[in-house]
C-alpha positions as CSV (number, residue, x, y, z in Angstrom):
1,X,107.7,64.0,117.5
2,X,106.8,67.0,119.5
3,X,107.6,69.7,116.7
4,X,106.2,67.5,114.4
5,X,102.9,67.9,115.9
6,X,103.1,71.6,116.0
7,X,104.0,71.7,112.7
8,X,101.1,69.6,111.5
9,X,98.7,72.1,113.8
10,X,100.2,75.1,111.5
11,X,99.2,72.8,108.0
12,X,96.0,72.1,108.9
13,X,95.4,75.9,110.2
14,X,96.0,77.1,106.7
15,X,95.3,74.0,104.7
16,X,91.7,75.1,103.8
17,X,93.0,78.3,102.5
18,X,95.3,76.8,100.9
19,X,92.8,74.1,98.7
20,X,90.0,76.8,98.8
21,X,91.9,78.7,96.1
22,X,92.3,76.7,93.7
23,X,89.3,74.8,94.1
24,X,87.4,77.9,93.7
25,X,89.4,79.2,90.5
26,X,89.8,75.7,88.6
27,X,85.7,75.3,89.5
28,X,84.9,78.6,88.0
29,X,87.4,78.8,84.9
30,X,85.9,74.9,84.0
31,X,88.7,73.0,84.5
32,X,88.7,69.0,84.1
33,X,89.3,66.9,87.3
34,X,92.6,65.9,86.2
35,X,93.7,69.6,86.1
36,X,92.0,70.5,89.2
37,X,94.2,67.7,90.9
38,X,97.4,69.4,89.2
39,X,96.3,73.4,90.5
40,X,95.5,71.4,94.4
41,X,98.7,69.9,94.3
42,X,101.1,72.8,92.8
43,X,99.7,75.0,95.1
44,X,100.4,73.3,98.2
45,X,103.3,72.7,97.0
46,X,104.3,75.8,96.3
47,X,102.8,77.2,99.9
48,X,105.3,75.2,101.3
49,X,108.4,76.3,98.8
50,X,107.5,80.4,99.6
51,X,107.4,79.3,103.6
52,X,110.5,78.2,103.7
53,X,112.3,80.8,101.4
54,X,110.4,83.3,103.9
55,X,111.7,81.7,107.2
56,X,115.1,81.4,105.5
57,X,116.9,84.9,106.1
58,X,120.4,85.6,103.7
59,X,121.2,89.0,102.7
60,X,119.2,89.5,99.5
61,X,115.7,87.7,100.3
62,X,114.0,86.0,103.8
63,X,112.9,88.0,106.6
64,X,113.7,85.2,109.3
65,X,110.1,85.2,111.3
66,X,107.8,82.0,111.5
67,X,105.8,82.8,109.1
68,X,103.3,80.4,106.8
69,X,102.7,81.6,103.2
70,X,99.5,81.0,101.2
71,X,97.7,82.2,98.6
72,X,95.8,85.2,98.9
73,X,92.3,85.5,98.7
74,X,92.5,88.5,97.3
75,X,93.7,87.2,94.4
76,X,90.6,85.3,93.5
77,X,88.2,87.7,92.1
78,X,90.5,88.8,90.0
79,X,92.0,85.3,88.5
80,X,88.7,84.4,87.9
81,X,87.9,87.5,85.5
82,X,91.2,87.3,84.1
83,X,90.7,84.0,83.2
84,X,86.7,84.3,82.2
85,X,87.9,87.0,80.0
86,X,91.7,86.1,78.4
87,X,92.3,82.6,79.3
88,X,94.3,80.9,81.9
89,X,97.3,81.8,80.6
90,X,96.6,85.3,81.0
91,X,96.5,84.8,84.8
92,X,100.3,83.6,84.9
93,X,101.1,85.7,82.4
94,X,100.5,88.7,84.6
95,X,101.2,86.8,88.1
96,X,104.9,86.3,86.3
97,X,104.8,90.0,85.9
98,X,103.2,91.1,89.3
99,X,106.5,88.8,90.9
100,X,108.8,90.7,89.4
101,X,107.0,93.9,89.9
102,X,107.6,93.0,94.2
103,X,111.0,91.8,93.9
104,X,112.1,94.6,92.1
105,X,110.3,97.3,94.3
106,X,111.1,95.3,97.0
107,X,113.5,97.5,98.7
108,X,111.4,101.0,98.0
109,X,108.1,99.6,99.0
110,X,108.0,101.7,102.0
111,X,108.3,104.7,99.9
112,X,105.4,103.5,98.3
113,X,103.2,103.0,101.1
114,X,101.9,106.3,101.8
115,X,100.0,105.8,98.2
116,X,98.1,102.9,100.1
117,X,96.7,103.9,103.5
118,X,94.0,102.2,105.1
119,X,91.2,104.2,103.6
120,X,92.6,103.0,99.7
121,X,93.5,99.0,100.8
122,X,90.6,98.7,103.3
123,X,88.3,99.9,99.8
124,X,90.1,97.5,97.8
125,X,89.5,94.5,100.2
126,X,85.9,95.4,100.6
127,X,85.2,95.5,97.4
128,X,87.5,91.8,96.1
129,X,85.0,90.1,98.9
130,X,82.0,91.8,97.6
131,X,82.5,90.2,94.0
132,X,83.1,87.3,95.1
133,X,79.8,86.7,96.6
134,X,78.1,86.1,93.4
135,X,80.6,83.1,92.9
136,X,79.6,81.6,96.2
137,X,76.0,82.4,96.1
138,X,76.2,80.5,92.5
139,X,78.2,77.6,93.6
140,X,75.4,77.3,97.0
141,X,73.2,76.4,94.3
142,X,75.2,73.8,92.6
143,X,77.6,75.7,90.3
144,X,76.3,78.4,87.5
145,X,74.9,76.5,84.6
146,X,74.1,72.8,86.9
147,X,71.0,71.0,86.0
148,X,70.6,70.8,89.7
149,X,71.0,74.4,89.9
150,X,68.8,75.6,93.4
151,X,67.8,72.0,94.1
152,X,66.8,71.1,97.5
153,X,69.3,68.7,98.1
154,X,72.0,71.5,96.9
155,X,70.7,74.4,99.4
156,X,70.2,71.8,102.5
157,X,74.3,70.8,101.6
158,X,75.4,74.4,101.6
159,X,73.2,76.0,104.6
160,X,74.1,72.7,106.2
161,X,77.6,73.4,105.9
162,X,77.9,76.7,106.4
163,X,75.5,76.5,110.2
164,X,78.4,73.8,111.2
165,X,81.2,76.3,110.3
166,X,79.3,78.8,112.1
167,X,78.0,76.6,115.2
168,X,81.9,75.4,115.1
169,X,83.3,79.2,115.3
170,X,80.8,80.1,118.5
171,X,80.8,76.9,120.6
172,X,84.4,76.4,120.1
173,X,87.6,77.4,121.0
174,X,91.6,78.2,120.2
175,X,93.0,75.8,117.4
176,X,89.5,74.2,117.0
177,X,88.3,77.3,116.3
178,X,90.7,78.2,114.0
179,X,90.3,75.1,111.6
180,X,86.2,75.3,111.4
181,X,86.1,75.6,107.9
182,X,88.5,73.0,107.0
183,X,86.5,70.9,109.6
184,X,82.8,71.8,107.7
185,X,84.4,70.8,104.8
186,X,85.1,67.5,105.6
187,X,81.3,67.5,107.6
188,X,79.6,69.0,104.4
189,X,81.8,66.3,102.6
190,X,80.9,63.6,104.5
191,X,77.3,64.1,104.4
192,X,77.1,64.6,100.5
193,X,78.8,61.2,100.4
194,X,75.7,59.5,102.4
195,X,73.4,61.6,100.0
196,X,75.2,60.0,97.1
197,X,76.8,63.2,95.7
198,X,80.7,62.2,95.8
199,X,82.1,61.1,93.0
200,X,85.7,59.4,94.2
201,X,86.5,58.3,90.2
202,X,89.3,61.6,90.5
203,X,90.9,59.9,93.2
204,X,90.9,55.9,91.8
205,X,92.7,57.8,88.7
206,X,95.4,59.9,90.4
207,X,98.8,58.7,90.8
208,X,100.9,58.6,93.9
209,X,103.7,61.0,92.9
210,X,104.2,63.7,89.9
211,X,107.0,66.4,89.5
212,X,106.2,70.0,89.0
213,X,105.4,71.2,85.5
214,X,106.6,74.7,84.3
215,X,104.1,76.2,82.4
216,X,101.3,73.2,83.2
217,X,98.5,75.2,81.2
218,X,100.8,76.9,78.5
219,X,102.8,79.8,77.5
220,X,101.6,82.6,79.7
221,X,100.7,85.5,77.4
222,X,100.2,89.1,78.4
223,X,97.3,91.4,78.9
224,X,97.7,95.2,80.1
225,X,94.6,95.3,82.0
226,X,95.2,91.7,83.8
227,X,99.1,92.7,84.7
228,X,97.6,96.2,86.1
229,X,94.8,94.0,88.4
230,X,97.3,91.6,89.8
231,X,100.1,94.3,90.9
232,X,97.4,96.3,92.6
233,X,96.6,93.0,93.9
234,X,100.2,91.9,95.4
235,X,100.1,95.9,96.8
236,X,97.4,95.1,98.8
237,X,99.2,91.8,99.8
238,X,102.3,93.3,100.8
239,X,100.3,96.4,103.0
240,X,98.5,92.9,104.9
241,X,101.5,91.3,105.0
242,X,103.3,94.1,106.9
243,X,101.5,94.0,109.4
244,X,102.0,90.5,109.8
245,X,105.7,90.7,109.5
246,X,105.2,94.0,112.5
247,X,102.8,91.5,114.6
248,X,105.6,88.5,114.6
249,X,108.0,90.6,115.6
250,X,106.4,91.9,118.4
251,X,105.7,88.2,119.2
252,X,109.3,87.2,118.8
253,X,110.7,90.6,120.4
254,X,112.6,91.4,117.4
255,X,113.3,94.6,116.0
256,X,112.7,94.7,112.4
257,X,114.6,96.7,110.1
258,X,114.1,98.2,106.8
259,X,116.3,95.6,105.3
260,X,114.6,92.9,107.2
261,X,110.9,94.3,105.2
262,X,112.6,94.6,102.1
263,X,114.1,90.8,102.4
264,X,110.5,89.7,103.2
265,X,109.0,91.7,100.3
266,X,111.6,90.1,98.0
267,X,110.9,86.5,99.2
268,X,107.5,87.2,98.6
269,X,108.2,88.6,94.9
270,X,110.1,85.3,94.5
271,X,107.5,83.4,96.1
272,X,104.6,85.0,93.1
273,X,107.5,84.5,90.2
274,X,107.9,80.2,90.9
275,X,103.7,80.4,91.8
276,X,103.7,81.7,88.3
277,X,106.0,79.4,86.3
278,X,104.9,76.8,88.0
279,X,100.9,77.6,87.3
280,X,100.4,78.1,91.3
281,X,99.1,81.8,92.7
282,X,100.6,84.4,94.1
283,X,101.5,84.2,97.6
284,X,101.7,86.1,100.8
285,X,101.8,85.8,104.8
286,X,98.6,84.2,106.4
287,X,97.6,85.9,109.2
288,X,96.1,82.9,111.1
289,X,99.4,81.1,111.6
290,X,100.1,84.2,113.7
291,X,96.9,83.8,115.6
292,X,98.3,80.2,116.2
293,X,101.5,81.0,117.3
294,X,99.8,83.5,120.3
295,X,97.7,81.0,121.1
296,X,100.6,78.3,121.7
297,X,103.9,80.5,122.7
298,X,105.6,78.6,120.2
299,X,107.2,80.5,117.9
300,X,110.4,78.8,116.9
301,X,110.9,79.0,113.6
302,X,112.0,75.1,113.3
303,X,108.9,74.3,113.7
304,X,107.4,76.3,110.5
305,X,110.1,74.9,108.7
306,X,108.8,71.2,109.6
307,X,105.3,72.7,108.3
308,X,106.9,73.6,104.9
309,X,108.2,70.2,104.4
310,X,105.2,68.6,105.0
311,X,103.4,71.2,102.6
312,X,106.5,70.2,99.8
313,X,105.3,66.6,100.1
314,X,101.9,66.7,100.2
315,X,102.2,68.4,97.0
316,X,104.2,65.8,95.5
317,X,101.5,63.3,95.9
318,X,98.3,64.0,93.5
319,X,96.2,61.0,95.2
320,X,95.7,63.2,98.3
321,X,95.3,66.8,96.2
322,X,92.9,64.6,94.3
323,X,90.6,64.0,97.7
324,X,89.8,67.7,97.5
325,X,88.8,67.9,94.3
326,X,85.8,65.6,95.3
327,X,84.4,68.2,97.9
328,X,80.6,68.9,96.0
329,X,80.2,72.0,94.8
330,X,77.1,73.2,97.5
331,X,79.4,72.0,100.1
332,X,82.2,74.8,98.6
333,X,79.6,77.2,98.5
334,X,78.7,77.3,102.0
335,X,82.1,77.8,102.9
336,X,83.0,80.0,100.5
337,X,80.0,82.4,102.0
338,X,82.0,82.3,105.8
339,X,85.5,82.8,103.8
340,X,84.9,85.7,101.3
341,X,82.2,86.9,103.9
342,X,85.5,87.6,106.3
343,X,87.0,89.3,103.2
344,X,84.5,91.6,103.3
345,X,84.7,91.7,107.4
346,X,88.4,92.5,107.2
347,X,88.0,95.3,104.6
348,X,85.3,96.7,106.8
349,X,87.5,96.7,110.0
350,X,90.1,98.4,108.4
351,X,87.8,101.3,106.9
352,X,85.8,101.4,110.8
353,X,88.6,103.7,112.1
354,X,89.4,105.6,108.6
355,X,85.3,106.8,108.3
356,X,85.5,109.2,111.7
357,X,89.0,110.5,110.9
358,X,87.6,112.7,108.1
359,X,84.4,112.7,106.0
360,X,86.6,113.2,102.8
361,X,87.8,109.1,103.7
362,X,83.6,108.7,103.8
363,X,83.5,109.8,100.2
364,X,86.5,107.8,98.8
365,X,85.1,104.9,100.2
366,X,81.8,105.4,98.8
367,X,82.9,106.3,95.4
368,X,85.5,103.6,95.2
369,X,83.5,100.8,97.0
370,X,80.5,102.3,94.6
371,X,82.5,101.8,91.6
372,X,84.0,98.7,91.8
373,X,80.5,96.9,92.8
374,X,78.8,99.1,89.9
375,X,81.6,98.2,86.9
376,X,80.8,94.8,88.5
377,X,77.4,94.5,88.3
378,X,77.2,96.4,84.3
379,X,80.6,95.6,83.2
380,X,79.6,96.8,80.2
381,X,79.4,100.7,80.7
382,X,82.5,101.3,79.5
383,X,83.0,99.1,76.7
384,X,82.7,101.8,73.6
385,X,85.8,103.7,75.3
386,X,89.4,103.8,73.6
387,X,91.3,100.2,74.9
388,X,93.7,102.1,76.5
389,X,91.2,103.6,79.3
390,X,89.8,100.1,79.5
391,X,92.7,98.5,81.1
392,X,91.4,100.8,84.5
393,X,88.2,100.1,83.9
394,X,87.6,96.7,82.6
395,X,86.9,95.1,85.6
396,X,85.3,96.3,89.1
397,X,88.5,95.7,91.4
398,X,90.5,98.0,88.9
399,X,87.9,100.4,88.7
400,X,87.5,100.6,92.3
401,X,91.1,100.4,93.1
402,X,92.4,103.2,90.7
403,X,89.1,105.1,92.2
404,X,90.7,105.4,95.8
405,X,93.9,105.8,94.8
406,X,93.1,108.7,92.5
407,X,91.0,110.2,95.5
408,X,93.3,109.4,98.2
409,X,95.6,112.1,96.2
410,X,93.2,114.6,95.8
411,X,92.3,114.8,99.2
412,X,94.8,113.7,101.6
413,X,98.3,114.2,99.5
414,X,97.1,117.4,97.2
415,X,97.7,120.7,98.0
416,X,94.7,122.9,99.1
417,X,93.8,125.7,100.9
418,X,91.0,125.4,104.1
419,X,87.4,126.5,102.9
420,X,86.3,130.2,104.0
421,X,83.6,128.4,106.2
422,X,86.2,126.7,108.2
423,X,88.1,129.9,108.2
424,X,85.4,132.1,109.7
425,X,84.6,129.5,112.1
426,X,88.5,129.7,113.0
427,X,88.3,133.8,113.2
428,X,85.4,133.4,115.3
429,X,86.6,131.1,118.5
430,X,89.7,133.9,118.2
């Protein structure tokens, strides 16, 4: 009973990153309530499927910590202009693609690494929780195109919500603490319901059990410029999630080895393929199951186990995935300005330290950051180039991304000699 309970702390510490996402992504690509309950369901599902073939160690995939998979927010901005611009199936055709992308580089990745300091991910991050801002803002107001859109009642739901996530984060503490967005979800929830803006029709018509369907929302199909944006994406997941993997080791005491990283990296590849035949997202660790696990000295890895079984059945059963699909759209928004706010917090706090090191970092950051926002903002500035430049420059997080990677090289991994200025200074102090 005892692990149980621990097990259901680690669910509902990730739970409302784990609805968010598809919530989010089905609300903005305009899908019906029916498949909204499917993409709820499949995901958690599937967030308890990658847990447990990441806790699981054997010699070719698993790296054996207690760790909780979810699906990464970094992942949203980008699924939602994949699918806004080649359909859904675009988005698993190049999730599909991404998975086997990490399970096959897997066992190199470290070699990799040095292409992605923090000065190139921390750019990257800041810039997928910039553009998503725009989806929040529009959602605060009701969702783009409402009839409602910017009514009272929508704004007073949102800011509502969002002061009780905020209010929740400074007056309280530890595990509380760490579920104040699932909890101003439900308060933001509740409170629409009195204001007559819940509609529970989705849940009346959901059934109690459904089996997994491969390929829910069709044959994926494949797009150059959507398979490049979603491997840059699960790059960026696998720098986050090495340091998650280093953090529970420390926890745990154990000494991890290259094969142990290249087991979790393969997991994780395996993890995006199912998420991908299965129409689910691409998955990685979730850092605030680690905050969990400091904060309780537990750290057995039964007891993530017990939370990936409860994640398996939950996802079995539509009627509850369908209770999160009533959630009003204001109430999302508000949220979603906390969530992808901390997006933009985290990209920030890993670029802080980067900035004094050197003021060439200073300028890949601006540029990058600069164009990823800009290609944003006037997508269309490069639309009468060839379609094969396009593919790095068709969206802002691709633009951006290939900005401070290209940057990153011709500063830091270049070649070059010291400029005469710093070489009379250097003569001078002789």
């Amino acid at each position: 009973m005892k692990n149980a309970a621990l097990g259901l702390q680690h669910l509902l510490a990730m739970y409302a990153g784990a609805i968010l996402v598809p919530l989010i992504v089905g609300d903005a690509l305009g899908l019906t309530t029916e498949q909204l309950t499917y993409l709820v369901a499949i995901d958690i599902l599937m967030c308890g499927v990658a847990t447990i073939l990441q806790v699981l160690q054997n010699r070719f995939f698993g790296i054996g910590l207690p760790v909780v998979l979810g699906c990464t927010f970094t992942a949203v901005g980008p699924m939602i202009a994949i699918g806004a611009e080649y359909g859904i199936t675009a988005i698993y055709g190049a999730i599909l693609v991404s998975g086997l992308f990490v399970f096959l580089i897997g066992r190199f990745f470290g070699k990799l690494v040095r292409f992605f300091p923090p000065v190139v991910t921390g750019s990257v991050v800041t810039i997928i929780g910039i553009t998503l801002i725009p989806v929040a803002i529009n959602n605060m107001g009701g969702g783009e195109g409402a009839s409602d859109f910017g009514s009272v009642a929508n704004i007073a739901l949102s800011f509502g919500t969002l002061l009780f996530i905020i209010f929740m984060y400074r007056f309280t503490k530890g595990f509380i603490k760490s579920i104040s967005i699932l909890l101003g979800l439900i308060a933001g929830t509740i409170v629409a319901a009195v204001m007559g803006m819940v509609k529970f029709q989705a849940v009346t018509d959901a059934s109690y059990l459904h089996l997994p369907h491969p390929f829910y929302f069709g044959t994926p199909t494949f797009e150059w410029s959507a398979i490049v944006t979603m491997i840059l994406v699960a790059i960026v997941s696998l720098v986050e999630s090495t340091g998650v993997y280093f953090a529970l080791g420390d926890i745990t005491e154990r000494k991890l080895t290259k094969e142990d990283l290249g087991n979790g990296y393969r997991a994780e590849g395996l993890a995006i393929i199912l998420g991908g035949i299965f129409n689910a997202f691409p998955y990685t660790a979730f850092s605030q199951n680690v905050g969990l696990i400091q904060m309780t000295g537990i750290k057995k890895k039964r007891i993530i186990m017990i939370t990936g079984a409860m994640l398996i059945t939950l996802g079995f059963i539509p009627k509850i995935a369908a209770v999160t699909t009533i959630i009003p759209t204001p109430v999302l928004g508000g949220a979603m300005i906390a969530m992808f706010g901390m997006v933009i917090s985290q990209g920030i706090k890993m670029l802080g330290p980067v900035i004094k090191e050197s003021s060439e970092n200073a300028m890949i950051i601006a540029c990058s950051v600069g164009m990823g926002l800009g290609v944003t903002v006037v997508p269309e500035i490069f639309a009468k180039l060839p379609n094969s430049i396009q593919i790095l420059t068709s969206n802002g997080i691709v633009a951006g991304s290939v900005t401070a990677i290209f940057l990153n090289m011709l500063f830091h991994m270049l070649p070059h000699k010291k400029s005469s200025s710093a070489v009379v200074l250097k003569e001078q102090e002789v």
